[in-house]
DOLUM-217252 format. One line per field, with one value per residue (C-alpha): chain; x, y, z. Coordinates in steps of 0.2 Angstrom, whole numbers. Example, Ala and Ser with C-alpha at 12.3 -4.5 7.8 and 13.67 -1.06 7.14 Angstrom:
REM DOLUM-217252
dolo: (A  A)
c1: (62  68)
c2: (-22  -5)
c3: (39  36)
This chain:
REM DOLUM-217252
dolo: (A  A  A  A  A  A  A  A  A  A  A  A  A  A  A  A  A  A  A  A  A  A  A  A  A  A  A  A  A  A  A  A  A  A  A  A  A  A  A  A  A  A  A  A  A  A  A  A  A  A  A  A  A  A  A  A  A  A  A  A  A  A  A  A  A  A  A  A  A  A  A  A  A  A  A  A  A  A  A  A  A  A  A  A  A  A  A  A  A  A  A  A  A  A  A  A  A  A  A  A  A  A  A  A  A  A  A  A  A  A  A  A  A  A  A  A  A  A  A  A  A  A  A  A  A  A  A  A  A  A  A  A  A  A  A  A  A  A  A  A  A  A  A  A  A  A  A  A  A  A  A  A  A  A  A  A  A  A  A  A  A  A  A  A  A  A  A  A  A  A  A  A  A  A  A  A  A  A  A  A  A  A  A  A  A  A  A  A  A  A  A  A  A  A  A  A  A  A  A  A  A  A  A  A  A  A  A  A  A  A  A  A  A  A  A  A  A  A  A  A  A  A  A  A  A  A  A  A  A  A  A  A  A  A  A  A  A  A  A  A  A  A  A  A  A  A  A  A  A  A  A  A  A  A  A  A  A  A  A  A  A  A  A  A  A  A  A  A  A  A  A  A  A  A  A  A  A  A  A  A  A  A  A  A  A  A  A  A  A  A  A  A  A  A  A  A  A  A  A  A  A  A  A  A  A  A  A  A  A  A  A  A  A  A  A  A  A  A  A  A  A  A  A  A  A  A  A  A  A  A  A  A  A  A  A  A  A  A  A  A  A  A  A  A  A  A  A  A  A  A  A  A  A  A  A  A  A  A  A  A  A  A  A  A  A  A  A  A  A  A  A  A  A  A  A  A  A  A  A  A  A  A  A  A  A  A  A  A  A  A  A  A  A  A  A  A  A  A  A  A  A  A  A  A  A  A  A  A  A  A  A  A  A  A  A  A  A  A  A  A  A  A)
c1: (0  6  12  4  12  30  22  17  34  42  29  32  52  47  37  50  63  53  46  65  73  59  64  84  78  69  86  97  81  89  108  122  129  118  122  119  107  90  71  74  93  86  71  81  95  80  72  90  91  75  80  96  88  76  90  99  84  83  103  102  117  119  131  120  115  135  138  123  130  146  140  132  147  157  147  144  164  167  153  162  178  170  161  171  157  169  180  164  153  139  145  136  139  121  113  124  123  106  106  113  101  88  95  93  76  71  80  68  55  59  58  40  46  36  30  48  53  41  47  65  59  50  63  75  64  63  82  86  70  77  94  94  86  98  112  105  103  121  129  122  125  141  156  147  130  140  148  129  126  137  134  117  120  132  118  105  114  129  122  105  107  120  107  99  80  75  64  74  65  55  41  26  38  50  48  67  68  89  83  64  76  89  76  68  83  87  67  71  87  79  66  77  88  72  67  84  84  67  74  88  75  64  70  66  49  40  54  49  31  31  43  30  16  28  31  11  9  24  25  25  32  48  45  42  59  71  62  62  82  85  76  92  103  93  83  79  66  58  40  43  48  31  21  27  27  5  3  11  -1  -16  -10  -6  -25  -31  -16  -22  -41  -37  -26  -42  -54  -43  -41  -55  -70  -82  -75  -75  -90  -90  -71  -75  -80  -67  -50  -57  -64  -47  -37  -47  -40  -23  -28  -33  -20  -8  -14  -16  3  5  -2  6  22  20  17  35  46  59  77  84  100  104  111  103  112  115  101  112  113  114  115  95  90  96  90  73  73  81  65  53  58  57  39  34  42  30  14  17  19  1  -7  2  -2  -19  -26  -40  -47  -34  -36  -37  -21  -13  -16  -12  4  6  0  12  26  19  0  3  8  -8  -21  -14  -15  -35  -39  -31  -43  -57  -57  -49  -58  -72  -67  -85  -80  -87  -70  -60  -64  -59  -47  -38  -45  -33  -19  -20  -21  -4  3  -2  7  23  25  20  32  46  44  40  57  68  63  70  63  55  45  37  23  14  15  4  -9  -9  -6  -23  -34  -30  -33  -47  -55  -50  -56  -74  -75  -70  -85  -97  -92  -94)
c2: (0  18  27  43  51  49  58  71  73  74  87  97  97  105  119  123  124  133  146  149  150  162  175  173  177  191  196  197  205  222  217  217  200  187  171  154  147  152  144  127  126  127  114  101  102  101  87  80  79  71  58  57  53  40  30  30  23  9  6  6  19  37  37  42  58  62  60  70  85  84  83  100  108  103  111  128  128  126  140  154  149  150  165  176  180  179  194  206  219  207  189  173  168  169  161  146  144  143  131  119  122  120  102  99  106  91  77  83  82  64  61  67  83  93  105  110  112  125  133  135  140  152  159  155  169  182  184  183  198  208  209  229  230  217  225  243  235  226  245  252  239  244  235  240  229  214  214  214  201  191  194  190  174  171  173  164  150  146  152  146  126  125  133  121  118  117  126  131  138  133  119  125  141  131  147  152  141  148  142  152  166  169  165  181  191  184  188  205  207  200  209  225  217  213  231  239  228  235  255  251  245  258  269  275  282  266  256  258  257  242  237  243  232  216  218  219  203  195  204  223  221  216  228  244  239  238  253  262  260  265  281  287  285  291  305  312  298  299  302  288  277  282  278  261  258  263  254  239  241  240  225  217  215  209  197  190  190  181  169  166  162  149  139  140  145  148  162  172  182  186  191  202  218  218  212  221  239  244  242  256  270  264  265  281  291  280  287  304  303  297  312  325  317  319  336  342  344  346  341  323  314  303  291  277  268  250  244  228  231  215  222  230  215  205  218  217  197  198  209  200  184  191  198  179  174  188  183  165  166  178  164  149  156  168  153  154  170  181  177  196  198  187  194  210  206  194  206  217  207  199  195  180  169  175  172  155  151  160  148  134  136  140  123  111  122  129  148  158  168  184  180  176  194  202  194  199  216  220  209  221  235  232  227  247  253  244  249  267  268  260  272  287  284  275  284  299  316  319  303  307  319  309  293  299  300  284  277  285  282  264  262  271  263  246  254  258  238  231  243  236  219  223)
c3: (0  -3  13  12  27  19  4  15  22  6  3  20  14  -2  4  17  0  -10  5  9  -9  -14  1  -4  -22  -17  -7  -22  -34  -32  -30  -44  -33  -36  -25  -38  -25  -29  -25  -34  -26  -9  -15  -21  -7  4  -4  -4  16  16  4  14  31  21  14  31  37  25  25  47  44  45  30  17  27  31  11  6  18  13  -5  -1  7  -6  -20  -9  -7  -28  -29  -18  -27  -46  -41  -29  -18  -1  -8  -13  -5  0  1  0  17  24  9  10  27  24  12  22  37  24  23  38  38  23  37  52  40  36  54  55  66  56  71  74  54  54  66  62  46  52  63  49  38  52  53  34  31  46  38  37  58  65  59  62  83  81  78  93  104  115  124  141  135  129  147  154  143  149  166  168  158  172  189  177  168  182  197  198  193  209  222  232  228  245  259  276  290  306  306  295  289  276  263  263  246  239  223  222  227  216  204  209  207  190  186  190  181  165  166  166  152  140  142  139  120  117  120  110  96  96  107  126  127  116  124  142  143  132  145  158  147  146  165  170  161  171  187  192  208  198  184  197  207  189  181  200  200  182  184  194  181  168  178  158  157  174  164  153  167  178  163  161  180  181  164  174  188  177  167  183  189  172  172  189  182  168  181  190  176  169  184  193  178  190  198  180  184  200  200  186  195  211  199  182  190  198  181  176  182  180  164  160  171  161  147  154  159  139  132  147  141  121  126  137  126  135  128  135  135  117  128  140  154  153  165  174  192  203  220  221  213  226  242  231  233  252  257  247  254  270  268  264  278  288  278  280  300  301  291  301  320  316  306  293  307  300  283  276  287  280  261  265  273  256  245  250  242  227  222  211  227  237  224  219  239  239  223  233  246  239  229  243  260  251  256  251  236  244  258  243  232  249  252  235  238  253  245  231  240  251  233  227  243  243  224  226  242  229  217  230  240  229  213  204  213  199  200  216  212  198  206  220  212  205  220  228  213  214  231  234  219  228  244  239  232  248  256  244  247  266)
């Protein structure tokens, strides 16, 4: 019987050719240096790593694959000789490189990996059409960012694996976790570092309140800390930095709505007013802050510091942990009686960990949803102070005055709910 599904394979290994050879085509369209690989290059060497990987798999040997690849080196290598391309303006390294990852493209589809073919190939495509950007980021990137690079590669890829992944503390208090952490820190620092890429793209303003944006969605505790100690050193920016910091805020409670509606469905609507009704004049004195901002046109720096600074990370992660330390005693020695105590005192240092432990309660101890919404009421409302009292006395001066009012519409507006559920 015909095998339809290697068929298919075959066909998926085509596509990928012809998808990848049309863009280098399109490359070289306006160019007087034309590379000899064009779309039916790229679809026959991709359909040759397909047929490669077959008849390794009928001969139980990975030589056929080997030969095919170096076939395909071999003839790249006569190319560049023949043509010249490595001593002119715009070589033909890319496009061959290409080529033979476009081989290996047609092996994984043999191998029916079609999900991750697609992928590659996409990402393949974004960094060949992106040519022009890419290089435009590489030039303004400086010797000082490279050594940022490299150090948080360091406390995220050698540091954390080594810390042990296990809680100290008294009986019913085992919160001090190394691992949970360091892993706060690191959140903290990439956080910071993800931002800084985005103002070198498109410069500070956009750059910092989508950082602000990016930050809600992962936390805003984190994201007012990093962009509260930047706004020292580039004191220029403080407006922008206040915008991202509320835009966080707002972000955050329809983050943490969303959380609750996927886990527990039934609590969609009635969390809907209490988690959805705050968010709303974050919102608009965001956007009040936006316009105010588009309006001072006052001259700023060209330049902006490299955000990577461990040691506020770290002092950020001491006291956070040493918050949950707090919150988890109230809850272990006031019981279920000091419940809104206990999510204040959590709340102060991060919501996340107090509105997984509310859900948690409410499915396993059955904890009326009326206790729950208040509960995340005051949670949220220590979370508004700590951040406003971050960015109030850690901030750049010129922080300080906006941010106020921020801080009291939020919590007045989160006041008034816990009054109504009262």
């Amino acid at each position: 019987m015909i095998e339809f599904n290697e068929f298919y394979r075959l066909a998926a290994a085509l596509g990928i050719g012809l998808i990848i050879g049309m863009q280098r085509e399109n490359a070289y369209a306006d160019s007087a240096t034309r590379h000899p690989a064009g779309v039916r290059t790229f679809s026959v060497v991709c359909l040759c790593g397909v047929l490669a990987a077959f008849l390794s798999d009928l001969m139980h040997s990975v030589a056929p694959f080997i030969t095919g690849f170096a076939v395909v080196g071999l003839l790249l290598v006569a190319s560049h000789v023949a043509h010249g391309f490595v001593n002119k303006e715009e070589d033909g390294l890319t496009t061959s490189a290409s080529l033979i990852m476009v081989y290996f493209l047609g092996a994984l589809c043999w191998y029916n990996r079609l999900l991750e073919s697609c992928i590659l190939m996409i990402v393949l495509l974004w960094l060949l059409a992106l040519k022009k950007q890419l290089h435009d980021f590489a030039s303004k990137i400086s010797k000082e960012d490279i050594v940022a690079t490299v150090k948080f590669a360091v406390i995220s890829l050698m540091i954390l694996p080594f810390l042990p992944n296990q809680a100290y503390g008294p009986a019913g208090l085992e919160v001090l976790n190394p691992h949970t952490i360091w892993l706060f820190v690191v959140f903290i620092s990439g956080i910071g570092f993800v931002g800084y890429v985005l103002i070198k793209l498109v410069g500070p303003g956009k750059g910092i309140w989508l950082t602000g944006l990016l930050g809600g969605l992962a936390s805003s505790t984190a994201l007012t800390l990093n962009l509260v100690g930047r706004s020292r050193d580039n004191e220029d920016y403080a407006g922008n930095f206040t915008v991202g910091i509320v835009l966080s805020w707002a972000v955050m409670y329809i983050r943490l709505y969303l959380i609750c509606a996927v886990i527990v469905p039934d609590l969609a609507k009635p969390l809907a007013l209490p988690l959805l009704l705050p968010a709303a004049p974050a919102l608009l004195y965001a956007l009040y802050l936006k316009v105010r901002e588009g309006r001072n046109h006052t001259e700023k720096g060209s330049t902006f510091n490299n955000p990577f600074n461990l040691l506020p990370a770290i002092k950020f992660g001491l006291i956070f942990t040493a918050v949950m330390f707090v919150a988890n005693a109230a809850r272990e020695y006031l019981g279920s009686s000091g419940l809104m105590a206990c999510s204040f005192l959590g709340g102060a240092a991060e919501m996340d960990a107090v509105a997984f432990s509310l859900l948690d309660m409410s499915v396993k101890a059955s904890l009326p949803v009326r206790e729950l919404i208040l509960a995340l009421l005051f949670a949220s409302i220590a979370n508004t102070l700590t951040k406003g009292s971050l960015v109030f006395f850690l901030g750049a001066k010129s922080m300080r005055r906006p941010i106020v009012p921020a801080t009291v519409l939020i919590c007045l507006c989160t006041a008034g709910l816990v009054a109504f559920y009262l």
